[in-house]
C-alpha positions, -999 to 999 in steps of 0.1 A, spaced: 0 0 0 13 33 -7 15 63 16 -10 78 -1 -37 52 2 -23 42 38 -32 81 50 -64 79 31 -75 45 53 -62 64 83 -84 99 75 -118 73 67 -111 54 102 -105 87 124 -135 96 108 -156 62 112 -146 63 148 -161 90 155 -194 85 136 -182 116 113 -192 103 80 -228 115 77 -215 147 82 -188 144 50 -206 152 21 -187 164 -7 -205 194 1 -193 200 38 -160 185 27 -155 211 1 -166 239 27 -145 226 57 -115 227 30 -121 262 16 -121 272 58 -89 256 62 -72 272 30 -81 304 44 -68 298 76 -37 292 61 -42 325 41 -41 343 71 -5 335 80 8 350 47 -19 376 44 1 406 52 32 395 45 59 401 23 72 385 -3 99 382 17 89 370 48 63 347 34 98 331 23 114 337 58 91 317 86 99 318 117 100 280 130 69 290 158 52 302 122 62 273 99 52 255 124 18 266 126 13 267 86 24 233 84 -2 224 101 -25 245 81 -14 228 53 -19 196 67 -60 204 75 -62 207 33 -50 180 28 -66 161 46 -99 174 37 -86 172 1 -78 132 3 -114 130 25 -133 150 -3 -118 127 -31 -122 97 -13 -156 105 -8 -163 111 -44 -139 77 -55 -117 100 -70 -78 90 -74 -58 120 -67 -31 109 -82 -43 102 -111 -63 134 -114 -32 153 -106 -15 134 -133 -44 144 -158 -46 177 -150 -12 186 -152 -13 169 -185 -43 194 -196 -22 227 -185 10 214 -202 -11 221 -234 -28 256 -219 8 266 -213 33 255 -233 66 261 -218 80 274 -250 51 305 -254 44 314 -215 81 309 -199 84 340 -174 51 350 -181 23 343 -156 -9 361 -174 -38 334 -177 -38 309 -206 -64 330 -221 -42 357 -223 -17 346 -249 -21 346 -285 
């Protein structure tokens, strides 16, 4: 079993235990995520470039967790809706390779849209 699918079983038995999984629709899921990202906004919301790239350990410390609440709701949210990350990473990355080719937007972050 890979990590992946190992932390997946772990996230649906935390929640089984506690008699959680009528409460994780996609719907809530998707909520409880878009929460979390912004609580990890909040650490880098009136920052610097600068220091965002500078964290104090106290502060990495506390976004790492932050970052750790998406993604769990991210891998609860797919594996509520039998989606396989990986793979959806995989194809999706596939689908901007073609709305950015690195030969026509290298250096240049304007929208696909954007370019001729």
């Amino acid at each position: 079993m890979d990590r992946l699918s190992a932390l997946t079983e772990q996230i649906r038995l935390f929640a089984r235990e506690r008699d959680w999984d009528r409460f994780h629709s996609p719907k809530n899921l998707s909520m409880a995520l878009i929460a979390e990202a912004a609580e990890l906004l909040e650490h880098f919301q009136w920052a610097t470039e600068e220091q965002s790239n500078a964290l104090e350990a106290r502060k990495l410390q506390q976004v790492k967790h932050e970052v750790a609440d998406v993604f769990i709701y991210l891998i609860r949210l797919a594996d509520r809706l039998n989606i396989d990350l990986v793979a959806a990473a995989g194809e999706k990355l596939e689908l901007n390779k073609q709305k950015y080719p690195a030969d026509k937007v290298r250096g240049d972050a304007r929208k696909y849209t954007e370019y001729d």
